[in-house]
Phi, psi and omega in degrees: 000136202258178205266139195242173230194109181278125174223148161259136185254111157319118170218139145345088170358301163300333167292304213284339170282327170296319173308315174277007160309303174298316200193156191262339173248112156301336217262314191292330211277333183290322219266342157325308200305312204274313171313306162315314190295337183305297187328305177299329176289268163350334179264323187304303152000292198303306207279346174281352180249330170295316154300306211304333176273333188243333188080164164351155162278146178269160175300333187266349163276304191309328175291329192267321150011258195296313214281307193290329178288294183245022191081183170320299175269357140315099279218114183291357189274000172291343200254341203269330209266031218251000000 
């Protein structure tokens, strides 16, 4: 188990009451949050270093993409509108 860090967080009253709706460890439901969010930044990170070396992606990598992400029979205005 890796080592934590007590810290506090300002969030809006109405966040915060929706939060506890949801869930009982505020704390496992944030830090859930704040991990996605690294990845995500760190894969965008990845994929603007990828462009920047290789150029763009083609229509046809972006389609075997989304086919790999959300299958076959995935719809692509499904991923845009997520």
């Amino acid at each position: 188990m890796s080592s934590t860090t007590r810290i506090t967080v300002t969030l809006p009253s109405d966040q915060v009451a929706e939060l506890r709706k949801l869930t009982d460890n505020v704390s496992g439901y944030v830090a859930e949050a704040v991990a996605r969010q690294i990845r995500h930044q760190l894969l965008g990170d990845d994929l603007r270093r990828h462009e920047e070396e290789h150029g763009g992606f083609s229509d046809e990598e972006l389609a075997e993409a989304h086919s790999k992400i959300f299958g076959a029979t995935g719809s692509p205005k499904s991923a845009d509108a997520a």
